[in-house]
MARLOTI-897604 format. One record per residue (C-alpha): residue number from 1; residue in three letters; x, y, z. Coordinates in nm, 4 decimals. Each point is the difference from the previous one (the first is absolute). Example, Ala and Ser with C-alpha at 12.3 -4.5 7.8 and 13.67 -1.06 7.14 Angstrom:
BEGIN
<rec><n>1</n><res>ALA</res><px>1.2300</px><py>-0.4500</py><pz>0.7800</pz></rec>
<rec><n>2</n><res>SER</res><px>0.1370</px><py>0.3440</py><pz>-0.0660</pz></rec>
REM end
This chain:
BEGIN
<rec><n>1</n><res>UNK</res><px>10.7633</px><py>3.4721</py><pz>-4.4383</pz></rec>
<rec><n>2</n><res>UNK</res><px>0.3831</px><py>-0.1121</py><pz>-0.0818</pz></rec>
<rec><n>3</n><res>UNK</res><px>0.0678</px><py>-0.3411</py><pz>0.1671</pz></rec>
<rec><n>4</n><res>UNK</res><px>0.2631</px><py>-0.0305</py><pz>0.2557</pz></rec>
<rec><n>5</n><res>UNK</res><px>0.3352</px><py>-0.1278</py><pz>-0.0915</pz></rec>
<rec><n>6</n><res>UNK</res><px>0.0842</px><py>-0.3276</py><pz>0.2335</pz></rec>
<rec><n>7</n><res>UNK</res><px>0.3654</px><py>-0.1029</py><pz>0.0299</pz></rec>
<rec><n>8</n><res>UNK</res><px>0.0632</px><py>-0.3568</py><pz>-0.0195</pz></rec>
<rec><n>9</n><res>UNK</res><px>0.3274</px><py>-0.2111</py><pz>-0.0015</pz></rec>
<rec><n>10</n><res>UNK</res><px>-0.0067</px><py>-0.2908</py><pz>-0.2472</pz></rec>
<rec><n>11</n><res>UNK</res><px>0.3135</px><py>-0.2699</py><pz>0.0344</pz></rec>
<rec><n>12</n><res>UNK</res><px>0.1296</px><py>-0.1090</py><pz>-0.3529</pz></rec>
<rec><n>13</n><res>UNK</res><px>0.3289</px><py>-0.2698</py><pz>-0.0225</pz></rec>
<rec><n>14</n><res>UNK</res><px>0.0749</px><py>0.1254</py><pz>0.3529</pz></rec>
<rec><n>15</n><res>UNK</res><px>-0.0258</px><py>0.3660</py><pz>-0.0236</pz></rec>
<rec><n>16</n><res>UNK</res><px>-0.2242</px><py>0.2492</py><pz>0.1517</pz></rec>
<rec><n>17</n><res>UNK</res><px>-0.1712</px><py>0.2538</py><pz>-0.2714</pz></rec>
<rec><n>18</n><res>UNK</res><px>-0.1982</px><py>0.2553</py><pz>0.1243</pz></rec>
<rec><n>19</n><res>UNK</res><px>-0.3446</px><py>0.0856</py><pz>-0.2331</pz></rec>
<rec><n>20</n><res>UNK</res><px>-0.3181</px><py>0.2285</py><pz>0.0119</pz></rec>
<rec><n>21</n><res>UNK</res><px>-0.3615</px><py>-0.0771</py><pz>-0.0347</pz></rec>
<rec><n>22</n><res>UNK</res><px>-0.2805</px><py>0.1871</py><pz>-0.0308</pz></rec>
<rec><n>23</n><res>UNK</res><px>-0.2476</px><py>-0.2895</py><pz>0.0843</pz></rec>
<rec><n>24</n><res>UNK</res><px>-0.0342</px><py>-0.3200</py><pz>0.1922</pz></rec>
<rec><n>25</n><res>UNK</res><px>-0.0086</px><py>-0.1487</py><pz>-0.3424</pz></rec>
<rec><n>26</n><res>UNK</res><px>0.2921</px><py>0.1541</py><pz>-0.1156</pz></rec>
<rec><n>27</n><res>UNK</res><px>0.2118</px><py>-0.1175</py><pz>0.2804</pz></rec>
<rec><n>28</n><res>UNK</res><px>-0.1262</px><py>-0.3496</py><pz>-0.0537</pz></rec>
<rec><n>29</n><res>UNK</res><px>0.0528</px><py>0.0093</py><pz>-0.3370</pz></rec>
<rec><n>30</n><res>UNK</res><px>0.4139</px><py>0.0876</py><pz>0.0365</pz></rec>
<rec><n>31</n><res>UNK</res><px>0.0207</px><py>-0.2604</py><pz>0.3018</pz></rec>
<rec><n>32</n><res>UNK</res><px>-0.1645</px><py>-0.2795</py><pz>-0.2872</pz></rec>
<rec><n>33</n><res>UNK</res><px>0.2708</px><py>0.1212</py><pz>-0.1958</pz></rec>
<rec><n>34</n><res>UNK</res><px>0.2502</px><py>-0.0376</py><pz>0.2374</pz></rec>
<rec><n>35</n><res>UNK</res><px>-0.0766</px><py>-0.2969</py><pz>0.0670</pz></rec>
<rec><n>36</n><res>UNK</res><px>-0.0276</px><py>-0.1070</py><pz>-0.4023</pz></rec>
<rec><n>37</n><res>UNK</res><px>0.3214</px><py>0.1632</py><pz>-0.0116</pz></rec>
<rec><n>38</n><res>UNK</res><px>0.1704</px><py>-0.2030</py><pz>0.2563</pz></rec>
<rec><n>39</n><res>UNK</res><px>-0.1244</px><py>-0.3287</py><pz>-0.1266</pz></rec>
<rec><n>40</n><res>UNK</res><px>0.0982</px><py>0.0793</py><pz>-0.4115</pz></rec>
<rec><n>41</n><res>UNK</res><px>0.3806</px><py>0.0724</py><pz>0.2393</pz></rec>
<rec><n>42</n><res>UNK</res><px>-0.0307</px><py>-0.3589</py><pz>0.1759</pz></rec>
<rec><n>43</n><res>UNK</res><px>-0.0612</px><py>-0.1435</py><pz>-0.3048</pz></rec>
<rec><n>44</n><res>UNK</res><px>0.2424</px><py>0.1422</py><pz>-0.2692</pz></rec>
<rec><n>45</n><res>UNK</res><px>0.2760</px><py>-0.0755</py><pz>0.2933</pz></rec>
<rec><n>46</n><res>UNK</res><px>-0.1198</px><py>-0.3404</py><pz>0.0661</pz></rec>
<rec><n>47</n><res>UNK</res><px>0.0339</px><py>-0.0603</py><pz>-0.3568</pz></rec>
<rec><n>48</n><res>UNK</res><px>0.3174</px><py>0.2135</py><pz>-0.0391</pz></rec>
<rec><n>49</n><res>UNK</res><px>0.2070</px><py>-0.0399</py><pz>0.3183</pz></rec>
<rec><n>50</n><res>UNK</res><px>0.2817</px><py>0.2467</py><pz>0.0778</pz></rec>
<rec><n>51</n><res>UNK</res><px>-0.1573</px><py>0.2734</py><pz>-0.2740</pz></rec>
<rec><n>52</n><res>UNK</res><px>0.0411</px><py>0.3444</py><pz>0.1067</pz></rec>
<rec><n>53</n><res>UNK</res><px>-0.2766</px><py>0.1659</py><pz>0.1344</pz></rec>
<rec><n>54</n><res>UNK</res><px>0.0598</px><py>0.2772</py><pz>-0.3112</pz></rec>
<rec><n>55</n><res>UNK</res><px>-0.0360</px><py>-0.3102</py><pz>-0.2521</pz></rec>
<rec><n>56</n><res>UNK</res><px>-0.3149</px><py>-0.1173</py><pz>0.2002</pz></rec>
<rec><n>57</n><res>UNK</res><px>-0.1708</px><py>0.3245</py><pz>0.0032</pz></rec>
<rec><n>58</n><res>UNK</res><px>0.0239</px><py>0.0497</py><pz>-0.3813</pz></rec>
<rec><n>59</n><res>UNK</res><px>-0.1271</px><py>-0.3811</py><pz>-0.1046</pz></rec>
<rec><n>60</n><res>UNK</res><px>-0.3042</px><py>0.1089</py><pz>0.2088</pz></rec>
<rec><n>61</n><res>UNK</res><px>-0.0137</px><py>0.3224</py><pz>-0.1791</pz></rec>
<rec><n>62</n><res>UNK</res><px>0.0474</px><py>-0.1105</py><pz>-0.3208</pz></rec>
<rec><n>63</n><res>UNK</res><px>-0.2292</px><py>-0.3134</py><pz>0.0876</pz></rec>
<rec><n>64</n><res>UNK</res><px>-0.2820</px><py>0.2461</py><pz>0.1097</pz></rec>
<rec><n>65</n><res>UNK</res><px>0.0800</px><py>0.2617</py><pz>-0.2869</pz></rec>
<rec><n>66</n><res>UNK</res><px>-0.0856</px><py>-0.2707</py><pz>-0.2435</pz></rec>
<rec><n>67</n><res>UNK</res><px>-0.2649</px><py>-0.1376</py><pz>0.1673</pz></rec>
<rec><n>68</n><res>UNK</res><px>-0.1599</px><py>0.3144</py><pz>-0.0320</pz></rec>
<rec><n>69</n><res>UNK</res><px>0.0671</px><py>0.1163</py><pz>-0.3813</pz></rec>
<rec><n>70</n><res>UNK</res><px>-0.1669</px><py>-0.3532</py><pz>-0.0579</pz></rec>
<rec><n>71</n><res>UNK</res><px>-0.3117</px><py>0.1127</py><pz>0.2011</pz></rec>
<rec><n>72</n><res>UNK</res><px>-0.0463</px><py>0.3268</py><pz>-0.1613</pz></rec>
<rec><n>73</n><res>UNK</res><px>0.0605</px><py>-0.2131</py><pz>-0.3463</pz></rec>
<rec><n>74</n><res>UNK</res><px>-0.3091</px><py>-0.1980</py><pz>0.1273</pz></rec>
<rec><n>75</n><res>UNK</res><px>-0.1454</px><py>0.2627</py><pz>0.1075</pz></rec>
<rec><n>76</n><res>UNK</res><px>-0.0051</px><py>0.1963</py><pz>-0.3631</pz></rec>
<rec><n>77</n><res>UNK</res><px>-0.1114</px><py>-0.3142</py><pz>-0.1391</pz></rec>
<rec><n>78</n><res>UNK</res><px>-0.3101</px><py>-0.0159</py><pz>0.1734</pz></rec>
<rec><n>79</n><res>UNK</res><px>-0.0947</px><py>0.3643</py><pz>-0.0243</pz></rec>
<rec><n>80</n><res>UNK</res><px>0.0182</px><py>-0.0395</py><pz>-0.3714</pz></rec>
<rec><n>81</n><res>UNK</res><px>-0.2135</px><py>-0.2744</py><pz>0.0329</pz></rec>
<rec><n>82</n><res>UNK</res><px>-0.2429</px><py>0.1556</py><pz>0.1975</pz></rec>
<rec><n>83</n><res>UNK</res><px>-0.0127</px><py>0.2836</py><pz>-0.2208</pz></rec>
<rec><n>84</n><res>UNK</res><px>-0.0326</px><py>-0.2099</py><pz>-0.2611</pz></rec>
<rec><n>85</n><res>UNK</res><px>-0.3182</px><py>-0.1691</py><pz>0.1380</pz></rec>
<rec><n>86</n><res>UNK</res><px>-0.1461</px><py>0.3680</py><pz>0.1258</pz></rec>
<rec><n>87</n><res>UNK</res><px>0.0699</px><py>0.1123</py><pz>-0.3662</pz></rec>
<rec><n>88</n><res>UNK</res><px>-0.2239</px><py>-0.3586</py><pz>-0.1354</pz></rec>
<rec><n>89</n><res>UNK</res><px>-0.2584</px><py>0.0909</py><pz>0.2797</pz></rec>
<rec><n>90</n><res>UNK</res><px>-0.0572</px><py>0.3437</py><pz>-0.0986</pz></rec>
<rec><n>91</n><res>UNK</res><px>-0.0303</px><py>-0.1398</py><pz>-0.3801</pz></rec>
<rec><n>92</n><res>UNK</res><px>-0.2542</px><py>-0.2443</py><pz>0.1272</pz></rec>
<rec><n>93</n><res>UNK</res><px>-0.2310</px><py>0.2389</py><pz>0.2187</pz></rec>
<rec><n>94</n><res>UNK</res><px>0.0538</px><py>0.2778</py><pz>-0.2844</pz></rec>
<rec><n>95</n><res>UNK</res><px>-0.1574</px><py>-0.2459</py><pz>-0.2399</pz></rec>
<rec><n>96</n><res>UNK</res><px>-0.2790</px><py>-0.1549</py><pz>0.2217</pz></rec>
<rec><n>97</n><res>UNK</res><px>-0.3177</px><py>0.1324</py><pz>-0.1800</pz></rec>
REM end
């Protein structure tokens, strides 16, 4: 059964944008970005008065870019890990007499 698509209008730095979800979840999951979004705005112009909304938009971009390269750094990290303790567990249970 294909979900219905739901139109919803999400306000970001004063601007309608019209999106699509396929789920309740969905559409609560772009407003909570919205909303993220607006506050990360607030913020880089409170700190940065009189920046062009261009400017803004790409420190958050680059901000959030980064942030995630450094997650899926993390998130390498512990999958070697974890293979690394399946591998010793396996060795263990192989050797259990």
């Amino acid at each position: 059964m294909e979900s219905e698509k739901r139109k919803i209008n999400v306000k970001i730095a004063d601007r309608e944008y019209a999106f699509s979800a396929v789920s309740p979840e969905q559409e609560e999951m772009i407003r909570r970005a919205a909303d993220i979004l607006n506050r990360r705005i607030s913020n880089v112009l409170s700190q940065n008065p009189g920046t062009n909304m261009q400017k803004v938009l790409t420190i958050i971009a680059l901000n959030e870019i980064n942030s995630g390269l450094r997650q899926q750094a993390q998130l390498s990290g512990i999958r070697q890990e974890a293979d690394g303790l399946k591998a010793q567990l396996e060795t263990y249970l192989d050797n259990i007499d």
